[in-house]
C-alpha positions as a Markdown table, in Angstrom:
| # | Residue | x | y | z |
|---|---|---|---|---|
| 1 | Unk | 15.1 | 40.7 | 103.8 |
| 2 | Unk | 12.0 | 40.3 | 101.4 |
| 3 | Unk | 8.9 | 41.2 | 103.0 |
| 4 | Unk | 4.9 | 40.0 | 102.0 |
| 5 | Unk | 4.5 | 42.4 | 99.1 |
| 6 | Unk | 7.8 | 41.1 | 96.9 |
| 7 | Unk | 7.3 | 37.7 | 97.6 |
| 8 | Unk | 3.8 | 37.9 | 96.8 |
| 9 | Unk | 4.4 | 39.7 | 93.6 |
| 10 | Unk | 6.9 | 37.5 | 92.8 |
| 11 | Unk | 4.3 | 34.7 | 92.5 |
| 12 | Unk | 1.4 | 36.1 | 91.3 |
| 13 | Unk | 0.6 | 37.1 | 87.6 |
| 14 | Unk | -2.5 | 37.1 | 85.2 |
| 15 | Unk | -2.9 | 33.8 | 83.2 |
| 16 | Unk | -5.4 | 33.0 | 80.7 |
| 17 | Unk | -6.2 | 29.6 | 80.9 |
| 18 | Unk | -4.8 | 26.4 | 82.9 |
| 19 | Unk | -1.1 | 27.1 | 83.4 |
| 20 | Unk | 0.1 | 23.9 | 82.1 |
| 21 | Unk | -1.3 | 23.9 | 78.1 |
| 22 | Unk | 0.5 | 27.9 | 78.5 |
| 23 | Unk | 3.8 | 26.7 | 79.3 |
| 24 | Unk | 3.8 | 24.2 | 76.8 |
| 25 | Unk | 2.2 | 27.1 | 73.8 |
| 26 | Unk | 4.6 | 29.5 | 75.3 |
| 27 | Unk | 7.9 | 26.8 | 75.1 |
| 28 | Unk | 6.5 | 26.2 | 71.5 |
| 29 | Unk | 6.5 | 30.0 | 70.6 |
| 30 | Unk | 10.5 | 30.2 | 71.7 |
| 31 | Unk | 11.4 | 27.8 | 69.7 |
| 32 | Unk | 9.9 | 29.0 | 67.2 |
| 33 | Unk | 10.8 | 33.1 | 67.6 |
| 34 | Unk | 14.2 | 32.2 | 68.4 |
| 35 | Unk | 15.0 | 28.8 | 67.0 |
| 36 | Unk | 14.3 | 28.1 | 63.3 |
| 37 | Unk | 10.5 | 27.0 | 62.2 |
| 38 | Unk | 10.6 | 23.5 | 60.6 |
| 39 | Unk | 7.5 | 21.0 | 60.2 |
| 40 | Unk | 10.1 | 17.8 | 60.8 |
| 41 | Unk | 10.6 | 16.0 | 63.8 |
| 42 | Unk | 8.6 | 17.8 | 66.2 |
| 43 | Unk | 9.3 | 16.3 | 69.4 |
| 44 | Unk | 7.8 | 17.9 | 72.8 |
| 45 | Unk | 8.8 | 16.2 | 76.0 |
| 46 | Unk | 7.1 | 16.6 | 79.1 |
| 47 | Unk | 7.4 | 15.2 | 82.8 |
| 48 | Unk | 4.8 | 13.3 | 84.2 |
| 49 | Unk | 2.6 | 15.6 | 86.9 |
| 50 | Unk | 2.4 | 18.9 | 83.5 |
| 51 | Unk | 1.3 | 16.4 | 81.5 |
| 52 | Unk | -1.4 | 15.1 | 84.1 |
| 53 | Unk | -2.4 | 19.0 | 84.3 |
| 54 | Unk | -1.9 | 19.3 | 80.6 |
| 55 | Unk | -3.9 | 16.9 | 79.2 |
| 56 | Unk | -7.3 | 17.2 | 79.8 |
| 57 | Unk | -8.3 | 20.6 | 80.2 |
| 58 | Unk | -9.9 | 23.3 | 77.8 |
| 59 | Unk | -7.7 | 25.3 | 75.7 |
| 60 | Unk | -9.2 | 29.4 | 75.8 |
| 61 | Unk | -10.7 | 30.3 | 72.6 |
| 62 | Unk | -11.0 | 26.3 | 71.1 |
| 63 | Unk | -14.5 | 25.7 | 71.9 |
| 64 | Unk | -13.6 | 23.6 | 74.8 |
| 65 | Unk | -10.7 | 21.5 | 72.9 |
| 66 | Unk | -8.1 | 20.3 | 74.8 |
| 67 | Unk | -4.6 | 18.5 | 74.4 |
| 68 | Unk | -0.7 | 18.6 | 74.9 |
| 69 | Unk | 0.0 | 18.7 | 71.0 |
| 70 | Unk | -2.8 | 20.9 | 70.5 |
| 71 | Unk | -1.3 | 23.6 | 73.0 |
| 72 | Unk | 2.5 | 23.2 | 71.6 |
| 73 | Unk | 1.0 | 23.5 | 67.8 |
| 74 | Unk | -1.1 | 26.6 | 68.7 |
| 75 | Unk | 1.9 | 27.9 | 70.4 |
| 76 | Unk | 4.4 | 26.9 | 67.0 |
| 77 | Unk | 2.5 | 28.7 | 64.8 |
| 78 | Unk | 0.7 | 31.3 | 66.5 |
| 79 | Unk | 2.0 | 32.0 | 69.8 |
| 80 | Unk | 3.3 | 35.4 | 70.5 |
| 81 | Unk | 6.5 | 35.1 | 73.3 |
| 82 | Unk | 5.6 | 38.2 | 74.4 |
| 83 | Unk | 2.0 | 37.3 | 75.3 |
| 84 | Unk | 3.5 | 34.9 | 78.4 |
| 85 | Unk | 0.8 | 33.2 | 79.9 |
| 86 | Unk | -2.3 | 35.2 | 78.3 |
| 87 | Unk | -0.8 | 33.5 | 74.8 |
| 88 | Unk | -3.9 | 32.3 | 73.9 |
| 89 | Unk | -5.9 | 35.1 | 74.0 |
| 90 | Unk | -5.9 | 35.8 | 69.9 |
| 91 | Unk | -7.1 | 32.4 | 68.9 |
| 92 | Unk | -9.7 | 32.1 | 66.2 |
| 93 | Unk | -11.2 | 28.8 | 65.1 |
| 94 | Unk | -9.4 | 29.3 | 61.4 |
| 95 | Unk | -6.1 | 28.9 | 63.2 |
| 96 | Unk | -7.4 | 26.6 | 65.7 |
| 97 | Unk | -8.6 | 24.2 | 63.0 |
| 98 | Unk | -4.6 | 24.2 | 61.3 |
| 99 | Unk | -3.5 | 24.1 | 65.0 |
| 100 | Unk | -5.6 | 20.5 | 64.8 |
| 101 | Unk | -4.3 | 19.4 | 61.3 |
| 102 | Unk | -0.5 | 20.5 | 62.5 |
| 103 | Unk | -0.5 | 18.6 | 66.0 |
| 104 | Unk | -0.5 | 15.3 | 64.3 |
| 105 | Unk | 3.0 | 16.2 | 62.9 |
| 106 | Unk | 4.0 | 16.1 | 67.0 |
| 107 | Unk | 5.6 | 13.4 | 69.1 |
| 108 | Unk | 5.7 | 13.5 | 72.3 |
| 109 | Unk | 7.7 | 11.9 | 75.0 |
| 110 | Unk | 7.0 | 11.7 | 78.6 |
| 111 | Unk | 9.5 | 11.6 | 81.4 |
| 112 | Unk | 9.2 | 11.0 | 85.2 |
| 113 | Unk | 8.9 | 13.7 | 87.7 |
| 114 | Unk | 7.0 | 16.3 | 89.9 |
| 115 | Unk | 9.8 | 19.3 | 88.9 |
| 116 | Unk | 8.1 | 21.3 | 85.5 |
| 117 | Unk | 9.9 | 20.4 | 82.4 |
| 118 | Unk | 9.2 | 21.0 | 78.9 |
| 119 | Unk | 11.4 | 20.7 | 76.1 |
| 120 | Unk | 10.1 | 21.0 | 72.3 |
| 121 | Unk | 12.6 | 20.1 | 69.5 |
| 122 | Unk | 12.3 | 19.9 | 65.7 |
| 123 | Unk | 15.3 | 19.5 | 63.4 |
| 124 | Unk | 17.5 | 22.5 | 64.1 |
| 125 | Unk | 16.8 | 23.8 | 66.9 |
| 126 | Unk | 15.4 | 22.9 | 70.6 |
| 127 | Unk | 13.3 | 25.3 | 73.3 |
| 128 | Unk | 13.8 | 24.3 | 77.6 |
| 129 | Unk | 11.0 | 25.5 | 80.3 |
| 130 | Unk | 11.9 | 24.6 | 84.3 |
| 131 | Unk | 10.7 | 24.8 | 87.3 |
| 132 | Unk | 8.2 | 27.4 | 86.6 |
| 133 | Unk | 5.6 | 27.9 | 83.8 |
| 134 | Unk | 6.9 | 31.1 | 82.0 |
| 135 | Unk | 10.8 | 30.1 | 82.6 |
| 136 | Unk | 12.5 | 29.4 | 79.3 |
| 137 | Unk | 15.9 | 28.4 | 80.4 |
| 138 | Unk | 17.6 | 28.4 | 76.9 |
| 139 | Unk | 17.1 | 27.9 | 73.1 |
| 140 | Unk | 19.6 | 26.3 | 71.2 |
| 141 | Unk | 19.6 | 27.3 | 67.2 |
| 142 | Unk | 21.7 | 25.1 | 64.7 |
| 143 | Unk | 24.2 | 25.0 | 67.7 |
| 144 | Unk | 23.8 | 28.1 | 68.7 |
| 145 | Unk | 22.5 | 28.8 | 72.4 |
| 146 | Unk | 20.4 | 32.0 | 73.5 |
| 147 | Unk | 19.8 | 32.1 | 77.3 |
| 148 | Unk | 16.7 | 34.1 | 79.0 |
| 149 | Unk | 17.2 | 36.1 | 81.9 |
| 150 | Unk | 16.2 | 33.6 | 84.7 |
| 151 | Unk | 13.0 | 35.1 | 87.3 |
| 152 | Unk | 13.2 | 31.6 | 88.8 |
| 153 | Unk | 16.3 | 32.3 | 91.1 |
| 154 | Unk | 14.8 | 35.8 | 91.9 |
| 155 | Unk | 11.6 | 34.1 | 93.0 |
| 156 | Unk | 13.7 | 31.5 | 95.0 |
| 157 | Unk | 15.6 | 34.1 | 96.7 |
| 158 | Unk | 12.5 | 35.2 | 98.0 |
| 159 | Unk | 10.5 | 32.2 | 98.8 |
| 160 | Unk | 13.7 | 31.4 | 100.9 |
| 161 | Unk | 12.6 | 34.1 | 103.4 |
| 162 | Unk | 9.7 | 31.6 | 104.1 |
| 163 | Unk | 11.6 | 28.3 | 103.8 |
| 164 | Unk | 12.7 | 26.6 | 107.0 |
| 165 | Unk | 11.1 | 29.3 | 109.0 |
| 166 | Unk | 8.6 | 28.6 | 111.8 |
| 167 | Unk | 5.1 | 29.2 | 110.3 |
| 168 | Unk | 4.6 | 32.3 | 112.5 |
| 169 | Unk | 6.7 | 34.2 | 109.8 |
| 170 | Unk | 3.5 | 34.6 | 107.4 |
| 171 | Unk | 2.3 | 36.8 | 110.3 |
| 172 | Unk | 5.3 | 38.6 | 111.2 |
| 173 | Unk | 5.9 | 39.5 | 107.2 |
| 174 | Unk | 2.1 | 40.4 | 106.9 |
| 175 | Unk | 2.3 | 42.5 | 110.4 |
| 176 | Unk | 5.2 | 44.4 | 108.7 |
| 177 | Unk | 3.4 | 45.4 | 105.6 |
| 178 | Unk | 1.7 | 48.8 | 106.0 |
| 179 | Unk | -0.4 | 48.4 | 102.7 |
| 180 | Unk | -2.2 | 45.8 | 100.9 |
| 181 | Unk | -2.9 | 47.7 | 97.5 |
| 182 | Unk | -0.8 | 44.8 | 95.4 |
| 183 | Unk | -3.2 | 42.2 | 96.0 |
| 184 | Unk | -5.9 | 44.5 | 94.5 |
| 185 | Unk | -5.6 | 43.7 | 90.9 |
| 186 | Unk | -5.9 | 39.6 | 91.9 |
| 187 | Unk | -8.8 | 39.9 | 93.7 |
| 188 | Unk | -10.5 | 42.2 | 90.6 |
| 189 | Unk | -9.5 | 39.8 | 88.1 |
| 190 | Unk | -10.8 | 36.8 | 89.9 |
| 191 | Unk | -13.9 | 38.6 | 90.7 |
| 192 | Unk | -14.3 | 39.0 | 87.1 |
| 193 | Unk | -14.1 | 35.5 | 86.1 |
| 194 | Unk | -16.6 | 35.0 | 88.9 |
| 195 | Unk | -19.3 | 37.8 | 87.3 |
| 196 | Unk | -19.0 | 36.3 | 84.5 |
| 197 | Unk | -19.6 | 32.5 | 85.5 |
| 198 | Unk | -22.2 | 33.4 | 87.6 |
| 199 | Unk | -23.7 | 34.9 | 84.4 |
| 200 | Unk | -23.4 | 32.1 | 82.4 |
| 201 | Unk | -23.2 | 28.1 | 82.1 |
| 202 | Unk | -19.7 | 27.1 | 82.4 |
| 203 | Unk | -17.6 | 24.3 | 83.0 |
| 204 | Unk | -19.6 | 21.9 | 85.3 |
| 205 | Unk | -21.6 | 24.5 | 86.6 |
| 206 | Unk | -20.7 | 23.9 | 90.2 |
| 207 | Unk | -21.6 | 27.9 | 91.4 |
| 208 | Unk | -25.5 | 27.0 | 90.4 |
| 209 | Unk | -25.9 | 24.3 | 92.9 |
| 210 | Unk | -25.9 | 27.4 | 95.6 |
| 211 | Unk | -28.9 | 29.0 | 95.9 |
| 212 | Unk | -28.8 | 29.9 | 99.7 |
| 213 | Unk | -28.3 | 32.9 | 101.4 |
| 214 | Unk | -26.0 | 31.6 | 104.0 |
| 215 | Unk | -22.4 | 33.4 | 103.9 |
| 216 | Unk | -21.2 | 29.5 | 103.3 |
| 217 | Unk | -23.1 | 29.4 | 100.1 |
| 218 | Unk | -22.4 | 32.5 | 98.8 |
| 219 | Unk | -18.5 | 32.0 | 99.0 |
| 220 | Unk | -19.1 | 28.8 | 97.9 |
| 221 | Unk | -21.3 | 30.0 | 94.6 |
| 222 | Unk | -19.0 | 33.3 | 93.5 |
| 223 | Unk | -15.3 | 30.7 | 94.3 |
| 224 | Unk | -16.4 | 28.1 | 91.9 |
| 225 | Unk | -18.0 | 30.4 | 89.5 |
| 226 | Unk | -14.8 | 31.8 | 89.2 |
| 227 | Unk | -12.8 | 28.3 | 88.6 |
| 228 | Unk | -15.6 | 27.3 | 86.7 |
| 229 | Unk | -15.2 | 29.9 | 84.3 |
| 230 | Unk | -11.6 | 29.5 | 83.8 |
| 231 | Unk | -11.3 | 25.7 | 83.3 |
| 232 | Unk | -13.8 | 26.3 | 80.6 |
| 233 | Unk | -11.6 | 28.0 | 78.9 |
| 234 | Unk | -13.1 | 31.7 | 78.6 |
| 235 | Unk | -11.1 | 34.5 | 77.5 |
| 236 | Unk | -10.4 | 36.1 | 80.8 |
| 237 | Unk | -7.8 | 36.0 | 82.9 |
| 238 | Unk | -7.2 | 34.6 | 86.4 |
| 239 | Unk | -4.6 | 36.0 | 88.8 |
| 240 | Unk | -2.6 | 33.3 | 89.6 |
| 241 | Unk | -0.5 | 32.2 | 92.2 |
| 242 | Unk | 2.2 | 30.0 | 92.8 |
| 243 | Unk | 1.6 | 29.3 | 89.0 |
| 244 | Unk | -2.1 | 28.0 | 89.3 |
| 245 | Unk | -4.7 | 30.2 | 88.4 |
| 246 | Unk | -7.1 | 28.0 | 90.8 |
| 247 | Unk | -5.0 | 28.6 | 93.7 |
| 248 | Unk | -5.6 | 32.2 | 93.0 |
| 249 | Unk | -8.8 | 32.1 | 92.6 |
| 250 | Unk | -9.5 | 29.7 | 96.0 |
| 251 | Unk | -6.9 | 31.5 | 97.5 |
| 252 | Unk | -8.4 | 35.2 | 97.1 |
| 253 | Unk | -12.7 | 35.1 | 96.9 |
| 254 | Unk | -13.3 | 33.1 | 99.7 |
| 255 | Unk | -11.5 | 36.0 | 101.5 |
| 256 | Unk | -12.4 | 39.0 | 100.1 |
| 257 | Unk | -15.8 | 37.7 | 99.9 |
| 258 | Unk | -16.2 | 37.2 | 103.9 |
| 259 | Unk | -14.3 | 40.3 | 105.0 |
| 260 | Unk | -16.8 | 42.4 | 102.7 |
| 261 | Unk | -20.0 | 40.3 | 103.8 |
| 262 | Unk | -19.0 | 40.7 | 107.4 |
| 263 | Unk | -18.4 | 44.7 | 107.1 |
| 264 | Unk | -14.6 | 44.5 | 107.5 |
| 265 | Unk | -12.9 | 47.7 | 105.6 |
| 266 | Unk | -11.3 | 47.5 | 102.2 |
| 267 | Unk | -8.0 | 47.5 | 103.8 |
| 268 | Unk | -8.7 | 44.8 | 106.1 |
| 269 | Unk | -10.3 | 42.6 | 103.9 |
| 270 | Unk | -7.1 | 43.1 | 101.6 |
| 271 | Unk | -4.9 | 42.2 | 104.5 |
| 272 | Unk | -6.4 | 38.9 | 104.9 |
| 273 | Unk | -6.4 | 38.6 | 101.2 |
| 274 | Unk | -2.6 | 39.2 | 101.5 |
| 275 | Unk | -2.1 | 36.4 | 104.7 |
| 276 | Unk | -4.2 | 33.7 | 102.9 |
| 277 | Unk | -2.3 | 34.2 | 99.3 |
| 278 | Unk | 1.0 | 34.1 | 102.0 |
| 279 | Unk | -0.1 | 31.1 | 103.9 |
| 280 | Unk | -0.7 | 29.2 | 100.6 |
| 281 | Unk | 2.8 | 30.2 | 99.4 |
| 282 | Unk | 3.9 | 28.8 | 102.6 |
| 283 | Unk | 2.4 | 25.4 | 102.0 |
| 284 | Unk | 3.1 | 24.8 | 98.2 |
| 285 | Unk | 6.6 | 25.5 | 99.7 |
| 286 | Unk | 6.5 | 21.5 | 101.4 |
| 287 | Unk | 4.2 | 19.8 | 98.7 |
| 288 | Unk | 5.5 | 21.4 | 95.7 |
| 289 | Unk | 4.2 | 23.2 | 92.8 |
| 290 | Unk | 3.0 | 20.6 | 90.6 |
| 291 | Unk | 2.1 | 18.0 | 93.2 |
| 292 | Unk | 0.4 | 15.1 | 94.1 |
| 293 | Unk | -1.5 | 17.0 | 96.4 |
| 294 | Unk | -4.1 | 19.0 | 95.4 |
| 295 | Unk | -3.3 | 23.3 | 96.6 |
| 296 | Unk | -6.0 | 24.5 | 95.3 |
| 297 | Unk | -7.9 | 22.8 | 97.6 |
| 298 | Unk | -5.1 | 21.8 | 100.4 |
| 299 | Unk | -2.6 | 24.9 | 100.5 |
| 300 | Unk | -5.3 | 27.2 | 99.4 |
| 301 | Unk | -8.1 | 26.0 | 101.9 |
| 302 | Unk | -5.5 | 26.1 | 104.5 |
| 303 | Unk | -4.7 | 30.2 | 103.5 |
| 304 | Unk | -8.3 | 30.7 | 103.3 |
| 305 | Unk | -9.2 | 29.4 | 107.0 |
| 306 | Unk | -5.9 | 30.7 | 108.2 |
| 307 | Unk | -6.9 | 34.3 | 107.0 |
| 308 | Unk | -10.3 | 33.9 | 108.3 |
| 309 | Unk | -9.7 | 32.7 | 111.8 |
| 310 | Unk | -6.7 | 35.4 | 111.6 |
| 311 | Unk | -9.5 | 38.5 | 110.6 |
| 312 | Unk | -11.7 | 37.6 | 113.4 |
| 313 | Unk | -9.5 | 36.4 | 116.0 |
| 314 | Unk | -5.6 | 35.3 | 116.7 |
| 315 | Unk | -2.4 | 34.1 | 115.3 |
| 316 | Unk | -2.9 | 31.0 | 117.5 |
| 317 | Unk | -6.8 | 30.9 | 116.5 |
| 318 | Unk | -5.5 | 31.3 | 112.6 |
| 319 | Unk | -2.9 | 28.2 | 113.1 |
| 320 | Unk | -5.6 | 26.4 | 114.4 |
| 321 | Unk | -7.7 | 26.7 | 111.6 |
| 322 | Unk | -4.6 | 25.6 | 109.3 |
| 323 | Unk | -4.5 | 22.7 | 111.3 |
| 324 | Unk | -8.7 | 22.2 | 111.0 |
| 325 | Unk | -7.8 | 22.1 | 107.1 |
| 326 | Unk | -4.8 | 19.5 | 107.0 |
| 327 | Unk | -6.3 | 17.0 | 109.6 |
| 328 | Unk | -9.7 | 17.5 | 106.9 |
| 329 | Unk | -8.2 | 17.2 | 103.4 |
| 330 | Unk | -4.7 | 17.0 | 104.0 |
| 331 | Unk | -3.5 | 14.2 | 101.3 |
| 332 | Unk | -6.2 | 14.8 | 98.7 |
| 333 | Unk | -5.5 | 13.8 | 95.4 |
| 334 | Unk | -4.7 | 15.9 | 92.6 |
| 335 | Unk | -5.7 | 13.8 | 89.4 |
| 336 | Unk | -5.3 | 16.2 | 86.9 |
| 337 | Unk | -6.5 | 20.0 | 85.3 |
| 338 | Unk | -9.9 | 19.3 | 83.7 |
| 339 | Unk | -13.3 | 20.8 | 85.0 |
| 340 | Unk | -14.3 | 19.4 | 87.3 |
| 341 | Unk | -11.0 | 21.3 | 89.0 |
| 342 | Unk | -14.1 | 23.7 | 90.4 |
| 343 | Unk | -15.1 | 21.0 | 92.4 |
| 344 | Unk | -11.2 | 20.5 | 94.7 |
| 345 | Unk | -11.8 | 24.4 | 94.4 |
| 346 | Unk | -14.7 | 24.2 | 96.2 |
| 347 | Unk | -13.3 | 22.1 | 98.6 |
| 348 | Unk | -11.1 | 25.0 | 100.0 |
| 349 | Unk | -13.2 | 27.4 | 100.0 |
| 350 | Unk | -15.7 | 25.1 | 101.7 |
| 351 | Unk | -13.5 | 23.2 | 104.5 |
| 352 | Unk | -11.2 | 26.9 | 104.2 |
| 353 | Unk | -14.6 | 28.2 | 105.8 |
| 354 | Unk | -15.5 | 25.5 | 107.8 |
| 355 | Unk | -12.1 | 25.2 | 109.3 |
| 356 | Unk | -12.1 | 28.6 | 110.4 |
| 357 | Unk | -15.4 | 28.7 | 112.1 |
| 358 | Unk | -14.2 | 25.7 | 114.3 |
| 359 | Unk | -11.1 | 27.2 | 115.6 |
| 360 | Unk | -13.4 | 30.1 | 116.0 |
| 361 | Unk | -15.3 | 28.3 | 118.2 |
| 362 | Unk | -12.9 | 26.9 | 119.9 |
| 363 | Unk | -12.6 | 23.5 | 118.6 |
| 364 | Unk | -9.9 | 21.3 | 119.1 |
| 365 | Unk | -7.1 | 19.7 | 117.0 |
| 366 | Unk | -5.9 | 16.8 | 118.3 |
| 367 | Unk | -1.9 | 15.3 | 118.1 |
| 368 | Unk | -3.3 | 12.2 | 115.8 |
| 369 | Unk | -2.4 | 10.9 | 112.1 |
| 370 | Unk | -0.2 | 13.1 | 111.1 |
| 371 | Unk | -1.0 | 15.9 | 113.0 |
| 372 | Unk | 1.3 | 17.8 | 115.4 |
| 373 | Unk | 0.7 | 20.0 | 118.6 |
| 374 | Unk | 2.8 | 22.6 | 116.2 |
| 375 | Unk | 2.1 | 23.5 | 112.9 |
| 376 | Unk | 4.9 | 23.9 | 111.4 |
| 377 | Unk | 6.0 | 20.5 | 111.8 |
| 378 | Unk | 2.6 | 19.4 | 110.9 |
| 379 | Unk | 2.9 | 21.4 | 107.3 |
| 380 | Unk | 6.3 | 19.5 | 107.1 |
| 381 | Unk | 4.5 | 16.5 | 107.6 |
| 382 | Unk | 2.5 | 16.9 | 104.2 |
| 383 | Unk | 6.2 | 16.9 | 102.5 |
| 384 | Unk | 7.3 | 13.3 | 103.9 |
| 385 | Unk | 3.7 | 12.0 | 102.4 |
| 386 | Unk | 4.2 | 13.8 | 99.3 |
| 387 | Unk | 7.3 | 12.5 | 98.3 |
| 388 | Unk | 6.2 | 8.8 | 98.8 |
| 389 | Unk | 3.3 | 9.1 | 97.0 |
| 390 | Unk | 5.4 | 9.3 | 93.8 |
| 391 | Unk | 4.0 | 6.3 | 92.5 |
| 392 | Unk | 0.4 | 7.3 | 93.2 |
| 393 | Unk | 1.3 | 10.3 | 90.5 |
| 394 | Unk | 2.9 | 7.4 | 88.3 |
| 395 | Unk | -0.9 | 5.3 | 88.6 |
| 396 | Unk | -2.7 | 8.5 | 87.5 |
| 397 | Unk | -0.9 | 9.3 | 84.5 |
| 398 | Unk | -0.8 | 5.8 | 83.6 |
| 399 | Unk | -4.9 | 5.4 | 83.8 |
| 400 | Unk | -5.2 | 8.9 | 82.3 |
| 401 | Unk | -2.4 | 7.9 | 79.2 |
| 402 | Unk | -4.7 | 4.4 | 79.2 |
| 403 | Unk | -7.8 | 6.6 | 78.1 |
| 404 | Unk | -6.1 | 8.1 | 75.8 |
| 405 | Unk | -4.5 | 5.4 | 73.8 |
């Protein structure tokens, strides 16, 4: 049986920049190193929730430009596969500006669906990503198909420890672990990107409307810093998790930041790190990686106050505080990676926080909505809603696709 540490490695890596451009750059750069490199029909097709996460945000090191053929051309003709997701960490605005000129060669197609897909095709040869961002399935060269060892059925096999388990399993696996060392590079890395936005004026600038020196505002100010930083695109990397560098980020700082503040030791404060990157894996479980749902704010917020709660109190105070979070923001909407994404990341580590203080003190849950006197079957709840909010996903992409055109 996989314990916390392998199936938290198995989700977590450094990615520079919103996952979803990356997986489209990084597709492009297979087909290219292992296909054949031809300027004719250039085709990239997409389903409907990457391209919502695709198509507004910053690209890293394009002065805040943004695009789905942007990101497969700068991918095409300068994307190196073995970069993975930090592949646009060597961009420059000479090849950035033939990036521009090249994407206009690009058609893309959209198909229907919450799963990750991403196939880019010219005349002789065609690249497949599924499921998960850095998972190229296959390329086929005039005929001829090379397969990629697949680390999406080694991350399944592990995620299925969690799946269809009670939620108290998050605890158990975390109780088992006797060191938390592994989740030390995420919360450096995100710490980083939070130094540096609190340095300067990024993205929307949501970290500089906390001045206070309330522990609230301060979680609040060095979170979105961090998200801040990334969705504008600067050249440093975020740990992510479950494939969203926000996730990581909400996932980790609110954390690490409290269990420091409060005097808790290294080791603790990385234990709770550990529980709140594990409750979030939990939850993205039910509403899926790219979702209606927003998990940076949702599954993240719900890790963050389950960690919390967990640090200065009880499995049964920690579930609580999960519970606090669903009944809050359960079912908010993800529209999209842009931004103003520092603003739903603020809304875990805020209502994560919040959460957390009022199972703390004792405040109740009660069995309404969707809410259940067990957790577990409440989490399971969010996956019913998800799926029939399908066309809710279909609505955004149609509005954003409207703007566009």
């Amino acid at each position: 049986m996989y314990g916390a540490k392998e199936i938290i490695l198995s989700e977590i890596k450094p990615a520079l920049g919103c996952t979803e451009p990356v997986a489209i750059a990084l597709n492009a750069a297979y087909l290219r190193e292992y296909g054949v490199f031809d300027e004719k029909n250039l085709k990239l097709t997409v389903n409907t929730n990457l391209l919502k996460n695709a198509m507004y945000v910053p690209i890293p090191n394009t002065s805040k430009r943004f695009g789905v053929k942007l990101a497969f051309a700068l991918g095409y003709l300068f994307g190196d596969v073995n970069d993975g997701l930090n592949i646009f960490k060597n961009l420059n605005e000479e090849k950035v500006k033939k990036a521009l000129e090249f994407s206009e060669k690009v058609k893309v197609e959209l198909i229907e669906g919450s799963e990750l897909f991403i196939k880019s095709e010219n005349s002789y040869a065609e690249a497949v990503t599924i499921k998960f961002h850095d998972n190229i399935e296959y390329v086929i060269s005039k005929g001829e198909l090379k397969e990629f060892d697949n680390h999406q059925e080694e991350v399944e096999v592990k995620s299925y420890v969690l799946e269809d388990k009670p939620f108290d399993i998050v605890y158990d696996l975390i109780e088992q672990e006797k060191s938390f060392e592994f989740v030390k590079e995420a919360v450096e890395l995100n710490m980083a990107l939070a130094e540096y936005g609190m340095n300067h004026d990024v993205g929307i600038n949501v970290s500089k409307q906390f001045s206070g020196d309330s522990l609230k505002d301060k979680i609040c100010k060095i979170t979105t810093s961090a998200s801040d930083s990334r969705m504008d695109g600067v050249n440093m990397p975020a740990m992510s998790l479950t494939g969203s560098g926000n996730h990581g980020i909400s996932a980790t700082l609110p954390v690490w930041v409290y269990a420091k503040e409060k005097g808790f030791s290294e080791e603790e404060a990385l234990k709770s790190v550990a529980l709140s990157m594990l409750i979030t894996i939990y939850i993205k479980l039910f509403i899926g990686r790219l979702s209606v749902i927003c998990g940076a704010a949702v599954a993240s917020g719900c890790g963050v106050a389950g960690a919390i709660a967990y640090l200065e109190g009880d499995r049964e105070t920690s579930k609580k505080a999960v519970k606090h979070v669903i009944q809050n923001i359960g079912t908010l909407l993800c529209d999209g990676g842009k931004m103003a994404c520092s603003l739903k990341v603020l809304q875990g580590a805020s209502v994560g926080y919040d959460s957390a203080k009022f199972a703390l003190n004792a405040m109740e849950v009660y069995e309404d909505g969707i809410m259940f006197e067990d957790v577990t079957k409440t989490i399971k709840a969010l996956k019913g809603i998800k799926e029939k909010m399908s066309g809710v996903d279909e609505e955004i992409v149609k509005i954003m696709k409207e703007k566009l055109l």
